[in-house]
C-alpha positions as semicolon CSV with decimal commas, in nm:
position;residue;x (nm);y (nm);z (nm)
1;X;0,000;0,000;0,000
2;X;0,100;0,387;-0,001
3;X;0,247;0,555;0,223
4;X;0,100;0,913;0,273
5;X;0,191;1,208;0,546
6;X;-0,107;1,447;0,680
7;X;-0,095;1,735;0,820
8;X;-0,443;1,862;1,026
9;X;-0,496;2,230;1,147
10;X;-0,788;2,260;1,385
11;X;-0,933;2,535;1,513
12;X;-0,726;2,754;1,791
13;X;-1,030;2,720;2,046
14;X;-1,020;2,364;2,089
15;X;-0,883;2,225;2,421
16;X;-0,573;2,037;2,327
17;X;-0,721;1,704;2,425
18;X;-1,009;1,776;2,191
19;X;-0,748;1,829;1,920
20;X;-0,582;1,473;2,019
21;X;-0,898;1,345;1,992
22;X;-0,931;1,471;1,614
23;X;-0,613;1,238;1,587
24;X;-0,790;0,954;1,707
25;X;-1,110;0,990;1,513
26;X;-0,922;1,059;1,138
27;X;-0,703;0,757;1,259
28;X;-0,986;0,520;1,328
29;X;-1,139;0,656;0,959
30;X;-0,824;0,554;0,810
31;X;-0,852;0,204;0,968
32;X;-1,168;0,120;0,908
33;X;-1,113;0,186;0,506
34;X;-0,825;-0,077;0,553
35;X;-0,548;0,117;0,651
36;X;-0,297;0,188;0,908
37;X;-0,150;0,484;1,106
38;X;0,193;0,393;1,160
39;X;0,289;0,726;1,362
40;X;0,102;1,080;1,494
41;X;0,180;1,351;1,661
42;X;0,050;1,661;1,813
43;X;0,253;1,952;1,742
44;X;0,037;2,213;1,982
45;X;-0,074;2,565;1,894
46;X;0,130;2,741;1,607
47;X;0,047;3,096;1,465
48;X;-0,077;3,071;1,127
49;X;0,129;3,248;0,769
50;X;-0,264;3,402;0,729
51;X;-0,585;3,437;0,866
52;X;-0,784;3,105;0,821
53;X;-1,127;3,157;0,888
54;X;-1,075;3,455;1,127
55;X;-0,824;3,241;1,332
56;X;-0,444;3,362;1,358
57;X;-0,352;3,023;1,576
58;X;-0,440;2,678;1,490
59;X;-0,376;2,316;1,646
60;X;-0,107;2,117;1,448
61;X;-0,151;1,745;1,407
62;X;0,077;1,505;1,221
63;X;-0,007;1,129;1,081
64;X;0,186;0,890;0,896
65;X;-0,024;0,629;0,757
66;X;-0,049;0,303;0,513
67;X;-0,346;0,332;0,316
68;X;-0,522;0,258;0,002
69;X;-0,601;0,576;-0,170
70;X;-0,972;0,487;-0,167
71;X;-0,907;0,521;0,251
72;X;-0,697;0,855;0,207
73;X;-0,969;1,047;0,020
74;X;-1,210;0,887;0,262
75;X;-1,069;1,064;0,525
76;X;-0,943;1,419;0,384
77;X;-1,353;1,427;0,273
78;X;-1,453;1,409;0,606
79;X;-1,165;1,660;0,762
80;X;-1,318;1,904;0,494
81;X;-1,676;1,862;0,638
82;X;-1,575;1,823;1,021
83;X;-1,600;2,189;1,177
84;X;-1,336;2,173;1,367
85;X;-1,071;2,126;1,109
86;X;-0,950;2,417;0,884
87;X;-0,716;2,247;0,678
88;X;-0,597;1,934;0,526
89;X;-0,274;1,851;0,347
90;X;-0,196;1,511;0,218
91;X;0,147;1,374;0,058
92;X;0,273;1,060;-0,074
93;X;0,552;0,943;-0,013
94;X;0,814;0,690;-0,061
95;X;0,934;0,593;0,261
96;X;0,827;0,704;0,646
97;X;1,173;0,853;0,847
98;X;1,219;0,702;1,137
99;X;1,203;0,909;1,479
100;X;1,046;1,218;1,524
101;X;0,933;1,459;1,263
102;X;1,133;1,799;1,197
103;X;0,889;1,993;1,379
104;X;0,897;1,774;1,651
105;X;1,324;1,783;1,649
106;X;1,250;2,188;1,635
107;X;1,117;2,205;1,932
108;X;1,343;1,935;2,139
109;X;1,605;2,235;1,992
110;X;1,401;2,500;2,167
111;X;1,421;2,313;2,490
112;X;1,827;2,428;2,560
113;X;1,746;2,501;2,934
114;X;1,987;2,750;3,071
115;X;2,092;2,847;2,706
116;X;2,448;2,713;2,859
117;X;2,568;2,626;2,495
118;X;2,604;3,037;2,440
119;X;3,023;3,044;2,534
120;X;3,199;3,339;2,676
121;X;3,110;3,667;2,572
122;X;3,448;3,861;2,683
123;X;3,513;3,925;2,285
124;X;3,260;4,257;2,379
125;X;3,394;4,414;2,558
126;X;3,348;4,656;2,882
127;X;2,992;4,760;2,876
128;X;2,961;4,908;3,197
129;X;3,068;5,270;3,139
130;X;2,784;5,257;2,892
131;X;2,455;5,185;3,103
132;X;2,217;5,022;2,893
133;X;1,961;5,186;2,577
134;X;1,748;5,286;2,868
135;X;2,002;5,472;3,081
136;X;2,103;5,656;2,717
137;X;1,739;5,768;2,641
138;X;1,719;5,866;3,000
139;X;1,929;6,077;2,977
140;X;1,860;6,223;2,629
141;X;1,537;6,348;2,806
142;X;1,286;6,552;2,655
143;X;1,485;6,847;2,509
144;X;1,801;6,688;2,334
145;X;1,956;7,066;2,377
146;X;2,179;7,252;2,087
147;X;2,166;7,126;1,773
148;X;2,508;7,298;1,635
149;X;2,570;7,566;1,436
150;X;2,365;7,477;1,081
151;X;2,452;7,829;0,957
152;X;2,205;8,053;0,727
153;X;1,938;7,895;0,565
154;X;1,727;8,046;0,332
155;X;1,457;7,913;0,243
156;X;1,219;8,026;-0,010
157;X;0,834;8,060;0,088
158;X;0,614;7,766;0,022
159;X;0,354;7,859;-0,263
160;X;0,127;7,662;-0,185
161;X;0,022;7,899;0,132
């Protein structure tokens, strides 16, 4: 059989269990047309490129799957009716990677902790003569004082007054 990838976007005010559960139900479609799900996952709330329905957030849900194609269309039919689901994006492919998908590697990136992997930042310098940009502005205040000599100007009258 082929092997296909889906991505799901539901709708940002589902609870994230009800979202799960949208895995479970296009899952159970796909079996019961005589096909598998050989891995999902749940990639959480992501902003959207573009408004979708007047939603700027939508759940992300992943599926790998063994199917016939009569079970794939089967099931992308049905994520078009269901309300909850805003869009549906199907791909064949050749072979399934093994492990997590790149989203899913993304965000075990994310997770660095106490950002430790940053080095040693001597190579800046001394900073603390400086203040920081809100010590500068500070002290800029309100009137930022003489501006210079700019010598003569003369400017011509507007005509349009």
């Amino acid at each position: 059989m082929p092997l296909y990838e889906h991505v799901l976007i539901a709708r940002q005010d589902l609870s994230n269990a009800q979202a799960e559960g949208l895995i479970e139900h296009f899952s159970t479609v796909l079996a019961d047309n005589g096909g598998t799900v050989k891995d999902s996952e749940y990639w959480g709330v992501r902003t959207l490129a573009y408004k979708i329905n007047k939603n700027r957030k939508g759940h992300y849900a992943f599926l790998r799957s063994d199917a016939p194609s009569a079970a794939v269309q089967e099931m992308e039919r049905l994520a078009r009716l269901h309300d909850d689901v805003m869009r549906v994006l199907t791909i064949r492919v050749d072979e399934h990677k093994d492990g997590p998908s790149v989203q899913m590697q993304r965000r075990d990136d994310r997770d660095r902790g106490d950002r430790g992997d940053r080095g040693d930042r001597g190579d800046r310098g001394d900073r603390g003569d400086r203040g920081d940009r809100g010590d500068r502005r500070e002290s800029r205040g309100d009137d930022r004082g003489d501006r210079g000599d700019r010598g003569d100007r003369d400017r011509a009258p507007r005509s349009d007054r």
